[in-house]
C-alpha positions in Angstrom: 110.1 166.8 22.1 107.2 166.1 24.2 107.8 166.4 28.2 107.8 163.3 30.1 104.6 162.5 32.1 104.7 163.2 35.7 104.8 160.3 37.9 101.7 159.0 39.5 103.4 156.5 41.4 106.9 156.9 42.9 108.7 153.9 45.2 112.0 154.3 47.2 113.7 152.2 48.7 110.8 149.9 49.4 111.7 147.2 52.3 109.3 144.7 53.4 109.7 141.7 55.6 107.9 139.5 58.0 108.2 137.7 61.2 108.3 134.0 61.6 109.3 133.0 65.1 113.1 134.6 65.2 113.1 134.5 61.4 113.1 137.4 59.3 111.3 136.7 55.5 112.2 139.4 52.9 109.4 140.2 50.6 111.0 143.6 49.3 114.3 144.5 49.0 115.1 148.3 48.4 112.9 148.8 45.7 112.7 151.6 43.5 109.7 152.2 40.7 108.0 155.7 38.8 104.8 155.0 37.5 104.2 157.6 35.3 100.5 159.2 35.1 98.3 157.2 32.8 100.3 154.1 32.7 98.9 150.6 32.2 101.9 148.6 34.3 102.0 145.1 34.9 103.1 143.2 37.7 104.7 139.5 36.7 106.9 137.0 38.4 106.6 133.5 40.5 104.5 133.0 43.3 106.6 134.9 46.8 108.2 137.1 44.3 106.3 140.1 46.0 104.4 141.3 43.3 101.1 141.2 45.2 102.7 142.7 48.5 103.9 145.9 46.6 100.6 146.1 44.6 99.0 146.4 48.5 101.8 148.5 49.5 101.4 151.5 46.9 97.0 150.9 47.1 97.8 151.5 50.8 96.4 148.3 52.3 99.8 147.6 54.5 102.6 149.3 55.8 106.3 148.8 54.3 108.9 148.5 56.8 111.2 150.9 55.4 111.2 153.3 52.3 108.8 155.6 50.8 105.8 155.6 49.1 104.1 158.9 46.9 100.8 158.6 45.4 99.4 161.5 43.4 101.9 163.7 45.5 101.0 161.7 48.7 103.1 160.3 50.8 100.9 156.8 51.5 103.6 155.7 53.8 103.5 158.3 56.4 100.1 157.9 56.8 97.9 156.7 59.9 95.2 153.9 59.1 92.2 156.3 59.3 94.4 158.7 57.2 94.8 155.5 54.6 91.5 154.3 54.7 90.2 157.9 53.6 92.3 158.1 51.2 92.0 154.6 49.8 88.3 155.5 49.5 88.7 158.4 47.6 91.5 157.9 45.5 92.1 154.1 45.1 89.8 152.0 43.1 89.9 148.0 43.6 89.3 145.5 41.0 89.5 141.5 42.5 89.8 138.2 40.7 86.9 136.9 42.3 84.8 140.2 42.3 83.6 140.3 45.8 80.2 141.5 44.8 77.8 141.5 47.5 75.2 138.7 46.0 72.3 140.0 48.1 72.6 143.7 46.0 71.8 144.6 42.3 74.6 145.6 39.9 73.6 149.2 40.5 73.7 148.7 44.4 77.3 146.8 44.4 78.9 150.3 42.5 77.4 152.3 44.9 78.9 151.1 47.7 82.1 152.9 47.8 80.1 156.3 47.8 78.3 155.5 50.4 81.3 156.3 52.4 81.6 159.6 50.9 79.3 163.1 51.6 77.2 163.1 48.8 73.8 163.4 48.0 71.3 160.5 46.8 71.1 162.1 43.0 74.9 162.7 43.0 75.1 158.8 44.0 73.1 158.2 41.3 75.1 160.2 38.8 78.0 158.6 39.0 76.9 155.1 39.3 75.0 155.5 35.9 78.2 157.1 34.5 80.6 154.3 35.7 77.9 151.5 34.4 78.0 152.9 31.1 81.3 153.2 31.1 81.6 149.4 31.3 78.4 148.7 29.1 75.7 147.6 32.0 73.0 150.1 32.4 70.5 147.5 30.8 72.0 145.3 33.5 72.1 147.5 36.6 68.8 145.8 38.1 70.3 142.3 38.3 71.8 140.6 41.0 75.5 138.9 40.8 74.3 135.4 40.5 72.4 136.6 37.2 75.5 137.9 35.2 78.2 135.9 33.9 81.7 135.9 34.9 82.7 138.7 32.6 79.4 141.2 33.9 80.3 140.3 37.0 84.0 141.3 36.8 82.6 144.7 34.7 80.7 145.8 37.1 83.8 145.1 39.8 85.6 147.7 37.6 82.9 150.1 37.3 82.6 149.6 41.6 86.6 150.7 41.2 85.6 153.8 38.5 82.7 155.0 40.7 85.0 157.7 42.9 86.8 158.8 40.0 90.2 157.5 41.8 93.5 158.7 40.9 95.0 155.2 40.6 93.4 151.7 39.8 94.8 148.5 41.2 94.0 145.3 39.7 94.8 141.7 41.3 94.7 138.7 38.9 91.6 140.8 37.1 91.5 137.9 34.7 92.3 135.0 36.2 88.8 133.9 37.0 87.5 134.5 33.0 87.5 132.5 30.3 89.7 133.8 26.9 86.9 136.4 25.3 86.1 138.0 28.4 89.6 138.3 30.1 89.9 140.2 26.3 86.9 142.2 26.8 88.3 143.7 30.4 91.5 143.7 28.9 89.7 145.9 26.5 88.1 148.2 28.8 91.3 148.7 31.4 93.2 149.7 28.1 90.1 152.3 27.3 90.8 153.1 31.2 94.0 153.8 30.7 94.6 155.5 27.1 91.2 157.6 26.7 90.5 158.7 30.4 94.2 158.5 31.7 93.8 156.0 34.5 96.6 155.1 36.0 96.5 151.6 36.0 98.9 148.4 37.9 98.0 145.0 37.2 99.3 141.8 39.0 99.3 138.6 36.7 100.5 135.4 36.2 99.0 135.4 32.5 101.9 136.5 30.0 98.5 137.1 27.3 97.2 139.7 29.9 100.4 141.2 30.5 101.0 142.3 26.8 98.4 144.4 27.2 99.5 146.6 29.2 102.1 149.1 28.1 105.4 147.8 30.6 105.7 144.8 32.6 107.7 144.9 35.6 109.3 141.4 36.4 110.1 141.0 40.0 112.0 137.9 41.4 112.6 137.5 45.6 111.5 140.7 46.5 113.5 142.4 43.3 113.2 144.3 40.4 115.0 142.3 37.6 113.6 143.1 34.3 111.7 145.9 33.1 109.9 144.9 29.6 108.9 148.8 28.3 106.7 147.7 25.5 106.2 151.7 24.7 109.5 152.7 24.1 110.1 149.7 22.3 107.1 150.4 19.9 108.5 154.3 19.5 112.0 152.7 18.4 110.3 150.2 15.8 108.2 153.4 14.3 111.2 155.3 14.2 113.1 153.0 12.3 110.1 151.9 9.9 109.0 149.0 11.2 105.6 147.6 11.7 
């Protein structure tokens, strides 16, 4: 029997809340997760169900109010903002619904930025932008600006912007909301390639049930709680097992 992977991800106890005047808003409430390594997870549930707050909780773009948060072995909660912000840049690629490409830069420019924060040499720059554009099938597009590529390019070369560090853990918010059917398949496509052939660890917020069946467990979360836990792998393992297609 194959070991279990190790987890990439690990939540406890998550609490997050708000202040409105002398109101306190719950967002999370004692939440507790494992992502395993190499797991395409999906995030679902109704608009203020906290799906996006944890999504910026474990990619370390805000602080939770109580609990704890590990990351590769990490402990993203304990850390200072400069001690996050490093380590977002290294470890934490981003991919938007509405790509925030810069429109001013080429493709190749945009999926440079991130190393630009990061010692390296011109020719290693160079390296792994090529790499991450092929990756998402854009070298013959690397010279054009944003307003030049469709939607689809444009959200492509947001994930190959994400790739370009070689992160540990890719975060995607509403990756497909902005796309028409074909490409919100086609980056479907390539997260799943992500995932499965270079063992990206991948969580995904969406509305889209379509986009969430791609991944391989959706996570349902209702006022700040976990309340169902659709694990379309070990459902698949059960239906081999017993002969079914």
């Amino acid at each position: 029997m194959p070991a279990e992977k190790q987890a990439m991800v690990r939540v406890r106890d998550l609490y997050k809340s708000f202040s409105r005047g002398s109101e306190e808003i719950r967002v999370l409430q004692k939440l507790t997760l494992d992502v395993p390594a190499g797991e395409f997870l999906a995030l679902m549930g109704p608009s203020g169900s906290g799906k996006t707050t944890l999504l910026n909780l474990i990619a370390g773009l805000d602080s939770p109010t109580g609990g704890d948060i590990y990351v590769d072995n990490e402990h993203v909660s304990r850390m200072s903002e400069s001690e996050l912000a490093r380590w977002r840049t290294r470890s934490v690629g981003f991919v938007f619904q509405f790509y925030y490409l810069l429109p001013v830069l080429t493709a190749y420019e945009n999926v440079e930025l991130p190393l630009l924060l990061l010692p390296m040499t011109k020719e290693q720059r160079r390296k792994q932008v090529l790499t991450a554009l092929d990756l998402v099938g854009l070298t013959d597009r690397m010279s054009h600006r944003p307003g030049m590529l469709s939607g689809g390019q444009q959200q492509r070369v947001g994930i190959a912007r994400a790739m370009v560090t070689d992160p540990v853990l890719i975060v995607a918010d509403e990756p497909t909301g902005d796309l028409d059917s074909k490409s919100a398949d086609e980056i479907l496509t390539l997260m799943d390639v992500l995932c499965r052939q270079m063992n990206k660890t991948i969580i995904m917020v969406t509305h889209d049930p379509h986009a969430a069946e791609r991944a391989m467990r959706a996570l349902h979360l209702e006022k700040g709680r976990l309340v169902l836990d659709d694990d379309r792998t070990a459902k698949l393992g059960q239906r081999q097992k017993a002969g079914v297609a």
